[in-house]
N, C-alpha and C positions, 0 to 999 in steps of 0.2 A: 361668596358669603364669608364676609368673615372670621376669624375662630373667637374673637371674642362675642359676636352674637350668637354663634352657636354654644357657648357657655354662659349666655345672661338665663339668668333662674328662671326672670319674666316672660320668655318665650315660652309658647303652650309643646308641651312633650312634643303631642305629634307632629306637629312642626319640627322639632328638634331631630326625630326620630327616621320624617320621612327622606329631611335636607343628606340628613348621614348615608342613608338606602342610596339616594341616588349620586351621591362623591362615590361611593362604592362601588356603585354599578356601573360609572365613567369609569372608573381606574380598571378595574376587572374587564372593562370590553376592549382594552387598547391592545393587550395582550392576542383576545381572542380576533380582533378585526387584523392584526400582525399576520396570523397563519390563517384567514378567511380570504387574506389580496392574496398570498403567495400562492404560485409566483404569477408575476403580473407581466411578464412578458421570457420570451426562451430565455434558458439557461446555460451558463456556458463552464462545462467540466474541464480544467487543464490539466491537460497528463503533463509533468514535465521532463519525460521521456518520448525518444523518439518512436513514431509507430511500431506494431507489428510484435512487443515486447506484451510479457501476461499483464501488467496494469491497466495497460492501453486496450488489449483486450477485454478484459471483464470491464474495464471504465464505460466503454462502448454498448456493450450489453446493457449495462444497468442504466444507460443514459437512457435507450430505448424504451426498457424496461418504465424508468421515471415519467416519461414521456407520458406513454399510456395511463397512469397512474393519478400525475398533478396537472393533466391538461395543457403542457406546454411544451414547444419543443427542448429537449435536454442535447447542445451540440459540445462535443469534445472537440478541443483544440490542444494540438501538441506543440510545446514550447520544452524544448529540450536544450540540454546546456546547461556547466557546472554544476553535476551533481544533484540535478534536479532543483537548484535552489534560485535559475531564472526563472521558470513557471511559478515557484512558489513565493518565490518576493511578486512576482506580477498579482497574486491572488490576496496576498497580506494587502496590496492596495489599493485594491475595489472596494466597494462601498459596502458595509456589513449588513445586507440585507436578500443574501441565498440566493443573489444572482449571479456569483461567481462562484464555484467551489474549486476544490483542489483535488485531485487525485493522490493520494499520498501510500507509501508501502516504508518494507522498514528500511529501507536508506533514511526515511526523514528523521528518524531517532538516532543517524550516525552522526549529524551535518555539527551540532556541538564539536564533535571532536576530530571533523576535518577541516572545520574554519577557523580562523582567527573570529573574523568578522563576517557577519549574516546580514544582507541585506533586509531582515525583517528580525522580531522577537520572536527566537523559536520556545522560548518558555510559553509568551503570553500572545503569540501571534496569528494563532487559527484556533479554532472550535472543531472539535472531532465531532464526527458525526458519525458512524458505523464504520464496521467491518464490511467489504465484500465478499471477500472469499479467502481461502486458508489454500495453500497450496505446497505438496511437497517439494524438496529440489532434488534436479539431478544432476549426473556429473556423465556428460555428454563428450564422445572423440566420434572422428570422422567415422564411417563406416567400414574405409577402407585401411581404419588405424591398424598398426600391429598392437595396440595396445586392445585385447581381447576380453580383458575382466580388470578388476580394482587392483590385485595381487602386482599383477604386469604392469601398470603404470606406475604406481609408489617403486616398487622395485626400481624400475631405471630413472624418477627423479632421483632415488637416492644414489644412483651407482653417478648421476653427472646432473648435479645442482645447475638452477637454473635454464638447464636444457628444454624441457617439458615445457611447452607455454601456454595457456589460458588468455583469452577473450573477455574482456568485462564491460558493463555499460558505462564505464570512466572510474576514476579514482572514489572509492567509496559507494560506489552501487553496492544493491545487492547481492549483484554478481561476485562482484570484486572481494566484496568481506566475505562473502558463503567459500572461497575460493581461498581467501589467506584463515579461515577458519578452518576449513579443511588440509591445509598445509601444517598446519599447528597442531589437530589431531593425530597426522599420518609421520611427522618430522620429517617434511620434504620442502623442497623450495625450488617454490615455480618460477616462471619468467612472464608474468602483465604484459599483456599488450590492450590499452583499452579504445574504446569504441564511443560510438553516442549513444548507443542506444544498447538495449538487452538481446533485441532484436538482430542489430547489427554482429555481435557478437555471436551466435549462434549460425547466423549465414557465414563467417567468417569460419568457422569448426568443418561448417559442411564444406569449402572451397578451399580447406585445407592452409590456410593461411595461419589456423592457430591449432592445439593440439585437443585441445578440448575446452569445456565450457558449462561453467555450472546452474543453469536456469531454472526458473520452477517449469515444470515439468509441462504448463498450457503453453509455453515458449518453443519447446523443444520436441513435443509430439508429433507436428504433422511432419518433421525431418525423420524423426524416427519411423513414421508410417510407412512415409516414401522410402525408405530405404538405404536412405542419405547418410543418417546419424546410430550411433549403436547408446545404448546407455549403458553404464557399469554399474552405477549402484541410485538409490535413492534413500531420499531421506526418509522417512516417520520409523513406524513401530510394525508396522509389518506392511507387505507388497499391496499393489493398488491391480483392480482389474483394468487399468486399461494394459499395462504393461506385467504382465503374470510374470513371464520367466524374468524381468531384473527384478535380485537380489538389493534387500533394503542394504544400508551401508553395515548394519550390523554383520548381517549375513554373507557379507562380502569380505567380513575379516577386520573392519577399523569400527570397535566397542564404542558406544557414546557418542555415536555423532549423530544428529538430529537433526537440521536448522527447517523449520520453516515457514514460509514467505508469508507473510499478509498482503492484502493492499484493501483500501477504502476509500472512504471521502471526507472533508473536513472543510470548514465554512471560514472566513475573515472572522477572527474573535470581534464580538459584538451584536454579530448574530443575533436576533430575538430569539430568546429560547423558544417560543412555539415555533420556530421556523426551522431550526434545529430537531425538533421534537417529530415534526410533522415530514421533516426529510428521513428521519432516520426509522420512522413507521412505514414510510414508504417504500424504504429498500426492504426494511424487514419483513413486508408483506411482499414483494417483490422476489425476494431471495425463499420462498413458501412456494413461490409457484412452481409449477411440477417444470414445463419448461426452463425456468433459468436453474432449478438443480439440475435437470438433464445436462442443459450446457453447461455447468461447469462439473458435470462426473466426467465428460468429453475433455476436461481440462487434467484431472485426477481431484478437483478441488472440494474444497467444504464449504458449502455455504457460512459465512458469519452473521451477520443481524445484532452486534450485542449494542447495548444504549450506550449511549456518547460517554455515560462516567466508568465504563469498563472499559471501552477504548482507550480512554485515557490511561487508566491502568495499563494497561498492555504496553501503550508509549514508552511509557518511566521505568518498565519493566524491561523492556526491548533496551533502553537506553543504556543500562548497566552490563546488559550483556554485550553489545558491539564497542561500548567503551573498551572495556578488557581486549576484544579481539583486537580493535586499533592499537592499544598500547602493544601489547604484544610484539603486532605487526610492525611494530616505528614507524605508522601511516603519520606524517607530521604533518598541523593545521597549515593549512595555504592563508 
């Protein structure tokens, strides 16, 4: 109809009245039929880290979790490589409609300031969609290291620089920054040696190939269970029950140091927002249920759930803090 009939005088109101109700009520159902298809067939989460590391972890859970939830299969696929930023340009260019997401942690808040160039827009390139979970780190050596507590390791980094070497999921993980973060605190300097994966990195601690390795802590548990790995300190504000006798980092003697981990999920910007809306209630009712906080207290972790515009926050927030650590570090953009 056109808009000049609908402002000729000589049309009767309710006609005028009823034409307007239902343009209304076309525009207001597109929205709601957007999140009534999703999803309309499985969905596919890209960790783009290799297996076996904690994103890939909890990604898996909550795939399941989703699963149960939105009626469709929710399958993770790992595409690891460069810094996480092949899986994430692979997701920047699926079709924005919540059939591809992304698994993301906070490496993706580093990748400004280790690239030149980004195979995608990381300002305007994804849609956050939740938190999964909050997770402390630890700073993990073999078991049968001499290095017995935090004291003994900073001491002989400092007595022979570069000696001490550390495991990372590649240049700019998580790992890697929690690891020249923690060199910056302590005035020590390690020796990198990196990996594909989080995961990789932590097998490489236990088989003695590197001297330790700083993971969140659902990475590096079951080595500590078995017997493999020792922990020296951990991050937060005070000790977690799964590991009682390690010493948070404070308590271990290095003041201020804290980092830790997130990871979550995040959509192709363009995303309809009720499909955004309707994933991120999902996990949030998801991450409530008694079982998936059991399994991630099995990790040390914290459920998260926050809405898409606090994540966001969190990003920008993250961003300025791993800036600083890379300058620091002369991590230079490739």
């Amino acid at each position: 109809m056109p808009l000049s009939t609908l402002a000729n005088p000589l049309l009767p109101r309710r006609r005028v009245l009823l034409a307007g109700a239902a343009l209304a009520a076309g525009a207001l159902s597109r929205p709601a039929l957007a999140a009534a298809s999703y999803p309309s067939r499985p969905v596919r989460i890209v960790v783009p880290w290799a297996p076996g590391g904690a994103v890939d972890v909890v990604a898996r859970r909550m795939a399941q979790k989703l699963s149960g939830r939105l009626g469709q299969t929710f399958v993770v696929e790992n595409k690891p490589g460069a810094t996480g930023t092949i899986g994430a340009a692979d997701v920047a260019r699926a079709e924005p409609d919540g059939q591809t997401l992304l698994a993301i942690d906070n490496t993706y808040a580093t990748l400004p300031y280790l690239f030149n160039n980004l195979p995608f827009d990381h300002a305007e390139g994804f849609a956050p969609i939740s938190v999964s979970a909050f997770s402390p780190v630890l700073l993990l050596v073999n078991a049968k290291s001499p290095y017995k507590d935090l004291a003994s390791l900073i001491a002989a980094a400092k007595r022979a620089p570069d000696k001490v070497t550390f495991g990372s999921g590649g240049v700019g993980s998580s790992l890697h920054l929690s690891a020249e973060a923690f060199q910056q605190a302590a005035g020590v300097k390690l020796f990198h040696v990196p990996y594909k994966g989080g995961g990789e990195a932590v097998t490489a601690t236990i088989s003695g190939e590197v001297d330790m390795a700083m993971p969140s802590l659902g990475s590096g548990l079951g080595g500590i269970k078995g017997g493999l790995l020792r922990p020296l300190a951990i991050s937060g504000s005070h000790r977690v029950t799964a590991l009682p006798d390690t010493p948070t980092f404070d308590e271990a003697g290095l003041k201020g140091f804290s980092i830790i981990n997130w990871s979550g999920l995040a959509a192709p910007r363009g995303t309809p927002a009720p499909v955004i809306d309707q994933l991120h209630q999902a996990m949030a009712a998801a991450l409530r249920d008694q079982d998936m906080r059991d399994f991630l207290a099995t990790l040390a972790a914290e459920p998260g759930g926050m809405p898409p515009a606090d994540f966001a926050k969190l990003i920008q927030k993250e961003k300025a803090l791993w800036a600083d650590v890379a300058r620091r570090a002369g991590i230079e953009r490739q």
